[in-house]
RORO-795590 format. One line per field, with one value per residue: residue number from 1; chain; z, y, x of N, C-alpha, C in turn; residue in one letter. Coordinates in steps of 0.1 Angstrom, whole numbers, plus 5000, padded with zeros to 4 digits. Each point is the difference from the previous one (the first is absolute). Example, Ala and Ser with C-alpha at 12.3 -4.5 7.8 and 13.67 -1.06 7.14 Angstrom:
REM residues 2
seq	1; 2
mol	A; A
n_z	5078; 4993
n_y	4943; 5011
n_x	5132; 4996
ca_z	5000; 5000
ca_y	5012; 5011
ca_x	4991; 5009
c_z	5000; 5008
c_y	5012; 5011
c_x	5009; 4992
type	A; S
//
This chain:
REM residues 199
seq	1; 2; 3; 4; 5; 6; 7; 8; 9; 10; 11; 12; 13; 14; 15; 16; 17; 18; 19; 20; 21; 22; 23; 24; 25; 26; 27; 28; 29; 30; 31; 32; 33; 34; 35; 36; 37; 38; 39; 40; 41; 42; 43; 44; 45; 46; 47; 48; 49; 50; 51; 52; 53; 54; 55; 56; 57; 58; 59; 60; 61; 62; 63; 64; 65; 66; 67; 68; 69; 70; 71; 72; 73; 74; 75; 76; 77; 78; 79; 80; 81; 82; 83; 84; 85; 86; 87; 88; 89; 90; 91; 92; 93; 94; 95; 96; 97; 98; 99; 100; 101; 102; 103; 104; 105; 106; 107; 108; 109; 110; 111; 112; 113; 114; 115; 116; 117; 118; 119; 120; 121; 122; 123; 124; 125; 126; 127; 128; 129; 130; 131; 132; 133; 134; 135; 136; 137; 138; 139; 140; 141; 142; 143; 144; 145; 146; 147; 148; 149; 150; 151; 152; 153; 154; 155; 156; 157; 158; 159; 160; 161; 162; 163; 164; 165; 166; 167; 168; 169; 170; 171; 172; 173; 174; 175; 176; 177; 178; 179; 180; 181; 182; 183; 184; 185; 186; 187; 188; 189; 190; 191; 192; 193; 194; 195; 196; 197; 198; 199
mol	A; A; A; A; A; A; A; A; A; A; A; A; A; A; A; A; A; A; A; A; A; A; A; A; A; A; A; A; A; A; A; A; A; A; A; A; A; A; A; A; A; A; A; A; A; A; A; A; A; A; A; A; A; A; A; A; A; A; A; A; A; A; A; A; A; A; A; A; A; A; A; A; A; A; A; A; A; A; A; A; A; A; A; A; A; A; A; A; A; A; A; A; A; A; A; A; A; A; A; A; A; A; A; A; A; A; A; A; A; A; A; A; A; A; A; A; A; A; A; A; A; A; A; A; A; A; A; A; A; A; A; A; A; A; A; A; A; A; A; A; A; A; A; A; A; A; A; A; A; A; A; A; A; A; A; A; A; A; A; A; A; A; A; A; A; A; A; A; A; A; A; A; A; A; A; A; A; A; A; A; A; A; A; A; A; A; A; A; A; A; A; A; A; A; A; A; A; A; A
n_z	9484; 5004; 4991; 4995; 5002; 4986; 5004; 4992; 4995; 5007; 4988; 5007; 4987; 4999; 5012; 4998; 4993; 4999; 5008; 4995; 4994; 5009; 4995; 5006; 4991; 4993; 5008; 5001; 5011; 5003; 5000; 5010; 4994; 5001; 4987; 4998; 5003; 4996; 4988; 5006; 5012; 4991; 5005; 4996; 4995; 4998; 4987; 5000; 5006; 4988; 5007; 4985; 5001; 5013; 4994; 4995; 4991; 5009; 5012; 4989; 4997; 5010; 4991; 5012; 4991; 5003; 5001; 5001; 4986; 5006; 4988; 5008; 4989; 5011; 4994; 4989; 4997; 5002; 5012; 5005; 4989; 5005; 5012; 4995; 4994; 5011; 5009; 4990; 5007; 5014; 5000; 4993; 5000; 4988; 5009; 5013; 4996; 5006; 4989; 5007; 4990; 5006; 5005; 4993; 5017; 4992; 5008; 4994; 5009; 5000; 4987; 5004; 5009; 4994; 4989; 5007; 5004; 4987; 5001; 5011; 4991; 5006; 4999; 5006; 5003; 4993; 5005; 4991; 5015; 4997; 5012; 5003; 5014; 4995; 4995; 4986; 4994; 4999; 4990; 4991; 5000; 4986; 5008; 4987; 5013; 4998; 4988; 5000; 5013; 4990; 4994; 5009; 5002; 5004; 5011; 4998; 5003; 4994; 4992; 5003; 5005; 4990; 4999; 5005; 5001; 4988; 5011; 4994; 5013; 4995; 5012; 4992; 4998; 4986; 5001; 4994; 5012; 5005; 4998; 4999; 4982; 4996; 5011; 4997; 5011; 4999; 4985; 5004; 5004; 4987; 4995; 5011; 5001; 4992; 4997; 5009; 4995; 5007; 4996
n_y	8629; 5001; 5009; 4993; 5008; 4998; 4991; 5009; 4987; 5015; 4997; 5012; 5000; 5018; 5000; 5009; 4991; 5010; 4990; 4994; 4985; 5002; 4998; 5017; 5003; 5003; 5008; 4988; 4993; 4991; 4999; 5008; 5006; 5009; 4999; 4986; 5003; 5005; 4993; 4991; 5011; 4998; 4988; 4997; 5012; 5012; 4997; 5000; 5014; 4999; 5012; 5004; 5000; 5003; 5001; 5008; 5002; 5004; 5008; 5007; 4995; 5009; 5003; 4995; 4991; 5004; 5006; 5009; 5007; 5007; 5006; 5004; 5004; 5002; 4993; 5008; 4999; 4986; 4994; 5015; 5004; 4996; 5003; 5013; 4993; 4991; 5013; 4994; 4990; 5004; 4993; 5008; 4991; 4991; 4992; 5009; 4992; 5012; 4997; 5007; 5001; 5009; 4992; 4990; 5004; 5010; 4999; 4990; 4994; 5012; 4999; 4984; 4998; 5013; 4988; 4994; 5005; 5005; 4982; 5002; 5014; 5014; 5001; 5015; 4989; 5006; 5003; 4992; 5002; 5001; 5003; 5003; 5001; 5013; 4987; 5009; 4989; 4991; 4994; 5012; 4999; 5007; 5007; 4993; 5000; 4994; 4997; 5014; 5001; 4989; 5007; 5001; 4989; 5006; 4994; 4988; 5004; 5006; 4991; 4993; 5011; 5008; 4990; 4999; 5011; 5002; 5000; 4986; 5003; 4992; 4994; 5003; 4988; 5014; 5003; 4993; 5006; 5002; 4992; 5010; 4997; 5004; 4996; 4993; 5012; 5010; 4999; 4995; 5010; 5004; 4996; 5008; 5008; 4996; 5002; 5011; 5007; 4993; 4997
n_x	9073; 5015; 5006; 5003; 5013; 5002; 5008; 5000; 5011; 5009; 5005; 5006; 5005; 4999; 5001; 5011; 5011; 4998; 5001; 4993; 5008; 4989; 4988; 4992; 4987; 5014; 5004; 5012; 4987; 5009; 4986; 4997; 4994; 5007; 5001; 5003; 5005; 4999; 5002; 5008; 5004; 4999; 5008; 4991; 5006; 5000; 4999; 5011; 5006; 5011; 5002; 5004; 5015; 5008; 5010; 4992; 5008; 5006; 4995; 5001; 5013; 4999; 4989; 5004; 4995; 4984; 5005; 4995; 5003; 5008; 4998; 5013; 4994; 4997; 5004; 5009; 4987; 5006; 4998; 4995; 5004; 5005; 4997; 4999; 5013; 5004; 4998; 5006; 5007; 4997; 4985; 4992; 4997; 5012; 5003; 5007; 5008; 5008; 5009; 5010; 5012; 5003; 4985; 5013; 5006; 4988; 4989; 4994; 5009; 5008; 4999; 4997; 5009; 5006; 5001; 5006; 5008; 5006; 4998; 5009; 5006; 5004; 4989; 5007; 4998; 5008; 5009; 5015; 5006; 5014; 4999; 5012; 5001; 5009; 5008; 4993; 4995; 5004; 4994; 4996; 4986; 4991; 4986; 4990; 4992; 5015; 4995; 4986; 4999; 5002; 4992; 5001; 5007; 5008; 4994; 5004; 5012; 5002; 4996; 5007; 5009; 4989; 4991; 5011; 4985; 5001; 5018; 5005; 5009; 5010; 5002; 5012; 5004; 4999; 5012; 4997; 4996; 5014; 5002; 5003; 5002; 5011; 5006; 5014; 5003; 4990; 5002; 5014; 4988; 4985; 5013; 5005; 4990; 4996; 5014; 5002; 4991; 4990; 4990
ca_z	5000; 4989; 4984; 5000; 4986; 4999; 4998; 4986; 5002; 4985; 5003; 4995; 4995; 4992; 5005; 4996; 5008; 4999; 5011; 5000; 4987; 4995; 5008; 5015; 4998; 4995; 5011; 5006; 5008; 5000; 4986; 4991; 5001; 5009; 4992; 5002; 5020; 5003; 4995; 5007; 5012; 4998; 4993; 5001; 4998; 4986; 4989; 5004; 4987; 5001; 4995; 4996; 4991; 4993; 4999; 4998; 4987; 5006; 5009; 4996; 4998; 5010; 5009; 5003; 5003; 4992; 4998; 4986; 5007; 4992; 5000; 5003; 4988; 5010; 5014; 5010; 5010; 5017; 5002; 5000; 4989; 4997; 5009; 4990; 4987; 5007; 5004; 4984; 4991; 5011; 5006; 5018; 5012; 5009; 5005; 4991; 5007; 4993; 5001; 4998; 4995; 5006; 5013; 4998; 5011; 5008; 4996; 4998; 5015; 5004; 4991; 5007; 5015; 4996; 4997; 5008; 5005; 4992; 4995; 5015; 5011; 5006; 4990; 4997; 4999; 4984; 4999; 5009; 4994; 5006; 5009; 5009; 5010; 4999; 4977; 4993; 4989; 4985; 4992; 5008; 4995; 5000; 4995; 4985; 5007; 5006; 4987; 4993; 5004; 4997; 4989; 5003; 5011; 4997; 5003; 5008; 5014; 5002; 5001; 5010; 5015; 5001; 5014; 5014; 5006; 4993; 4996; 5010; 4999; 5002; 5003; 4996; 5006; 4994; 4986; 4983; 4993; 5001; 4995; 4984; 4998; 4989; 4996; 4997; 5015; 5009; 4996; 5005; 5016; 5003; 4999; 5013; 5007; 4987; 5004; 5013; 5006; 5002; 4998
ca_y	4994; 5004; 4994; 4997; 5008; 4994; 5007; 4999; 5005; 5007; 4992; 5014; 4993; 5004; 5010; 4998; 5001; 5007; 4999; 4985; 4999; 4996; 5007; 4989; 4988; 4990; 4992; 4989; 4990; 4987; 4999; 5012; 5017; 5008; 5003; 4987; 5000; 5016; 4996; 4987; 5006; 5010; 4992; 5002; 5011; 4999; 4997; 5009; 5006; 5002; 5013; 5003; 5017; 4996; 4983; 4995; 4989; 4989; 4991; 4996; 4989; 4992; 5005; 4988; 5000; 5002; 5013; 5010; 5008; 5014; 5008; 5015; 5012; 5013; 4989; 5011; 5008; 4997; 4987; 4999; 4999; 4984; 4999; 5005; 4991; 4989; 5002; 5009; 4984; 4992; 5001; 5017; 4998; 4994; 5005; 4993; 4992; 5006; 4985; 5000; 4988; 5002; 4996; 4991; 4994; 4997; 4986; 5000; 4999; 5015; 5001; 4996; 5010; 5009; 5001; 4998; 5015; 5009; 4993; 4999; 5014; 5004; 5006; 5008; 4995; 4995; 4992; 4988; 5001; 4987; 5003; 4992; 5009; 5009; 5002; 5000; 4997; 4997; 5014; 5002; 4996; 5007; 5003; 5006; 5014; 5010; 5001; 5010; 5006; 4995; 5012; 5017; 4999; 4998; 4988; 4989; 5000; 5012; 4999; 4989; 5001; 5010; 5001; 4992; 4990; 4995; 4988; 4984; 4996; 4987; 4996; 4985; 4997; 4995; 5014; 4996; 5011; 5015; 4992; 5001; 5003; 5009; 4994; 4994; 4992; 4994; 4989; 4991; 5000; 4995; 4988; 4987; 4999; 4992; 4981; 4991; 4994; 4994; 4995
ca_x	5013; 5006; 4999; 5015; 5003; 5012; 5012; 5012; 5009; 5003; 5014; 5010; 5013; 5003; 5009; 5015; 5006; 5018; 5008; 4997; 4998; 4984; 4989; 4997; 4990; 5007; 5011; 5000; 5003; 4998; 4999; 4992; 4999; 4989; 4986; 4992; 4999; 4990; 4983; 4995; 4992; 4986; 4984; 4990; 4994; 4993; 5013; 5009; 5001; 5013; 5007; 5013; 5000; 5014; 5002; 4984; 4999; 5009; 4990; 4988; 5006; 4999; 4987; 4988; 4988; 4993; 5001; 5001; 5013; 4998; 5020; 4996; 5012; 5004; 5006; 5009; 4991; 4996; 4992; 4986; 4997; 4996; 4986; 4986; 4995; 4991; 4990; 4989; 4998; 4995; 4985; 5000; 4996; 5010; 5013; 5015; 5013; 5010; 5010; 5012; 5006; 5016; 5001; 4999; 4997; 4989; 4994; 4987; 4988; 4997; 4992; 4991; 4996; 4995; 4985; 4991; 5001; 4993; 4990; 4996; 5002; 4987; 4995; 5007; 5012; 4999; 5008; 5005; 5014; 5005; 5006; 5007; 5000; 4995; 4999; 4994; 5005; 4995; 4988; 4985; 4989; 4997; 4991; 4997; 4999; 5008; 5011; 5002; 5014; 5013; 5003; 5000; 5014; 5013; 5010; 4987; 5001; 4990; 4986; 4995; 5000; 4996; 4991; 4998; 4987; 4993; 5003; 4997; 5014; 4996; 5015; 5006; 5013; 5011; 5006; 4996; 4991; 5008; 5015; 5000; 5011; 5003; 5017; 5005; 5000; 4986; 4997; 5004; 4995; 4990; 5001; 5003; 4987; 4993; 5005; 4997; 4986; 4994; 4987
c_z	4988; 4986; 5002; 4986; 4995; 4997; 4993; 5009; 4991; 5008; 4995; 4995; 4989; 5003; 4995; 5009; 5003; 5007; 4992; 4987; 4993; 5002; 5013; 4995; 4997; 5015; 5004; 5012; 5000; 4979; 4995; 4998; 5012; 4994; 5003; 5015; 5000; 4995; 5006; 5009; 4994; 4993; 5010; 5003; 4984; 4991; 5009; 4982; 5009; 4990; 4996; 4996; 4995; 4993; 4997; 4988; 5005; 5011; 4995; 4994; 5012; 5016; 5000; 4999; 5015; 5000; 4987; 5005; 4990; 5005; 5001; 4996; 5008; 5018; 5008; 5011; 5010; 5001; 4995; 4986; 4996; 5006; 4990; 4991; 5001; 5000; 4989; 4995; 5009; 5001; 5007; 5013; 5010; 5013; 4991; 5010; 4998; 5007; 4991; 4995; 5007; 5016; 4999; 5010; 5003; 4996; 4999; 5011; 5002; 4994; 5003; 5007; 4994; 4994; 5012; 5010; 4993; 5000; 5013; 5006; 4999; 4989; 5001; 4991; 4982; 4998; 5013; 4997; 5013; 5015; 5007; 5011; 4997; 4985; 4997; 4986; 4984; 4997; 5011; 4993; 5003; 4995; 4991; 5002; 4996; 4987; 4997; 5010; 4997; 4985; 5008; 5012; 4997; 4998; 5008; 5014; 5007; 5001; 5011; 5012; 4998; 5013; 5009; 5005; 4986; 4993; 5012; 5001; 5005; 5005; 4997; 5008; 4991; 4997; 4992; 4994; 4998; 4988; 4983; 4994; 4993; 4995; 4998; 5014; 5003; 4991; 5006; 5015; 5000; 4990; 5008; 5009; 4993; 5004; 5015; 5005; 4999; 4998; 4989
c_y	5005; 4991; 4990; 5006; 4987; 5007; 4998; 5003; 5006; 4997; 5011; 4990; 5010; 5007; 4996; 4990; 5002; 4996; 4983; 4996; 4991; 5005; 4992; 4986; 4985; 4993; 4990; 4996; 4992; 4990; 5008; 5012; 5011; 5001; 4991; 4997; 5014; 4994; 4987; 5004; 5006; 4989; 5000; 5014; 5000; 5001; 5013; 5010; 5003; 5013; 4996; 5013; 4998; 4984; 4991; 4985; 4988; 4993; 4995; 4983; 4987; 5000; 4988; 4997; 5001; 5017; 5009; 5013; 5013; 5011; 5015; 5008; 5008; 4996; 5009; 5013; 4997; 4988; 5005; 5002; 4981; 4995; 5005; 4997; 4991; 5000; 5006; 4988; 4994; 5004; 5013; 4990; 4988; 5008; 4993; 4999; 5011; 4988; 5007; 4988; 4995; 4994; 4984; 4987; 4995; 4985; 5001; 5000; 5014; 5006; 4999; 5009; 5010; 5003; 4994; 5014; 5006; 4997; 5007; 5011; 5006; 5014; 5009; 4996; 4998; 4994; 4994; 4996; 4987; 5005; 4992; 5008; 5011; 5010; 4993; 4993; 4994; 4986; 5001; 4998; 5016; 4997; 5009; 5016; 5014; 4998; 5009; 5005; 4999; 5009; 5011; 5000; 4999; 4986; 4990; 5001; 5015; 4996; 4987; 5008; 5014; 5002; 4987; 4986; 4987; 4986; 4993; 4996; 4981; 4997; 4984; 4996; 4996; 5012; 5000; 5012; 5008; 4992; 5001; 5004; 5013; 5001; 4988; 4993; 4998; 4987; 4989; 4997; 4992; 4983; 4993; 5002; 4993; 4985; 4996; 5000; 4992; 4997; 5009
c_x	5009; 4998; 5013; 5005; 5010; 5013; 5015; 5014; 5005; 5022; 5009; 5010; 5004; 5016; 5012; 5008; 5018; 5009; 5001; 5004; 4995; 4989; 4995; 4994; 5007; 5006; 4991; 5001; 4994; 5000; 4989; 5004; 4994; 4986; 4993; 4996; 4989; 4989; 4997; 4995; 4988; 4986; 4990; 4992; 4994; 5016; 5009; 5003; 5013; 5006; 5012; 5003; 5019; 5000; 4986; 5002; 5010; 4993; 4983; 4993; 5000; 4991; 4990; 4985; 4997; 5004; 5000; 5005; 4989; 5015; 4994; 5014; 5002; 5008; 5007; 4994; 4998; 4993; 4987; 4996; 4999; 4990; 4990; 5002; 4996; 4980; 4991; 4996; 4989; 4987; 5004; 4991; 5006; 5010; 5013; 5012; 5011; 5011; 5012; 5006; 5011; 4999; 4995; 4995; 4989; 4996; 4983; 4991; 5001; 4991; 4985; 4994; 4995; 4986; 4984; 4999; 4986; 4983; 4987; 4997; 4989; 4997; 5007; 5018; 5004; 5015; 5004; 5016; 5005; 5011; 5011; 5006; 4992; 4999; 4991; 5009; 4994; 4991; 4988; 4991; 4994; 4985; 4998; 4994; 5009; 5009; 5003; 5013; 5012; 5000; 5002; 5009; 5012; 5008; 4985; 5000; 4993; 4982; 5003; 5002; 4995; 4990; 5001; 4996; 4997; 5009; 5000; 5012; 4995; 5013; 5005; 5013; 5011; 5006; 5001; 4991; 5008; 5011; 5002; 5015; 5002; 5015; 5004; 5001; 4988; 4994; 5007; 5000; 4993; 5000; 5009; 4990; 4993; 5003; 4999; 4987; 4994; 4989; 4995
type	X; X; X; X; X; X; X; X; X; X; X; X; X; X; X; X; X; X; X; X; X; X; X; X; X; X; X; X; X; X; X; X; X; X; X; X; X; X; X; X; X; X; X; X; X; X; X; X; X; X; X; X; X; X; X; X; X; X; X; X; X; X; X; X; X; X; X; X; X; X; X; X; X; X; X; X; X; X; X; X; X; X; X; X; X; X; X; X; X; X; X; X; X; X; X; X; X; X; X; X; X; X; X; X; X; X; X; X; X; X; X; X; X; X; X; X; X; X; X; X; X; X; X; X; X; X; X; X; X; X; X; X; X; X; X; X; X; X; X; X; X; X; X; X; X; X; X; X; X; X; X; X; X; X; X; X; X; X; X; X; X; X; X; X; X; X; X; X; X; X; X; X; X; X; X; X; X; X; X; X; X; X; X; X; X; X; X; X; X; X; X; X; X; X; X; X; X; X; X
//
């Protein structure tokens, strides 16, 4: 029988944000943060570790238990430089949550789902990503298998759909996996989609 790996959520909140006049982690809905909403979907995994790098001493201020943070001086290299500062902090034999900041919609029950995916697949299988028709979206759950690939890739997305066979598309019924901001308009999207949902 499988091991059960555990698994770290690792929370990208390093990225710029040029378009916005705040940081992603800071925007508001409702009465939280995108930040605080990223680490509530993540309970009952293991402590979430939260990436900073722009705007690090200003959202650092407002990083929810139980989370710990670690800051990446090299934020302008890209998401995946915050992923391997991540993955220097994490058990080599945990998995991990990659959890964009910028896709506020999601909810804990997808989360769920996912980890039960991962808990369930079939031994070729190392990761686990979230499907809706025929997209691929946000976060995936990565087996501790496959960290070293994340030093010697360009980009994360390069090691999740490098071989095919070895992920676990799981189908959900929400776009919350695709629904993210980076403007002034897509942020005021994803807070009238915020306020009219439901459950």
């Amino acid at each position: 029988m499988r091991k059960r790996e555990k698994i770290v959520p690792i929370i990208l909140a390093a990225g710029p944000t040029d378009h916005l006049l705040f940081p992603k982690p800071l925007a508001m809905f409702g009465r939280k943060t995108a930040l605080a909403i990223a680490v509530k979907n993540c309970a009952g995994l293991e402590r979430p570790l939260v990436v900073l790098g722009c705007d690090a001493s200003r959202v650092r201020r407002a990083v929810p238990r139980p989370a710990r943070v670690v800051t990446n001086r090299r934020w302008r290299r890209g998401q995946i430089s915050s992923l391997r500062q991540a993955l220097k902090q994490i058990p080599v034999d945990a998995a991990f949550l990659i959890y964009p900041i910028d896709h506020p919609l999601l909810k804990r029950k997808t989360i769920q789902q996912l980890v039960r995916a991962f808990h369930t697949r079939e031994a070729s299988q190392e990761i686990v990503v979230p499907r809706r028709g025929r997209l691929d979206g946000h976060p995936a759950i990565v087996s501790g298998k496959l960290r070293t690939e994340f030093f010697k890739s360009k980009t994360a997305r390069d090691v999740i759909y490098c071989v095919p066979a070895r992920v676990r598309a799981i189908d959900v019924q929400t776009r919350a996996i695709f629904t993210d901001f980076d403007t002034p308009e897509s942020y005021r999207l994803c807070l009238r989609k915020f306020k009219s949902r439901r459950g």
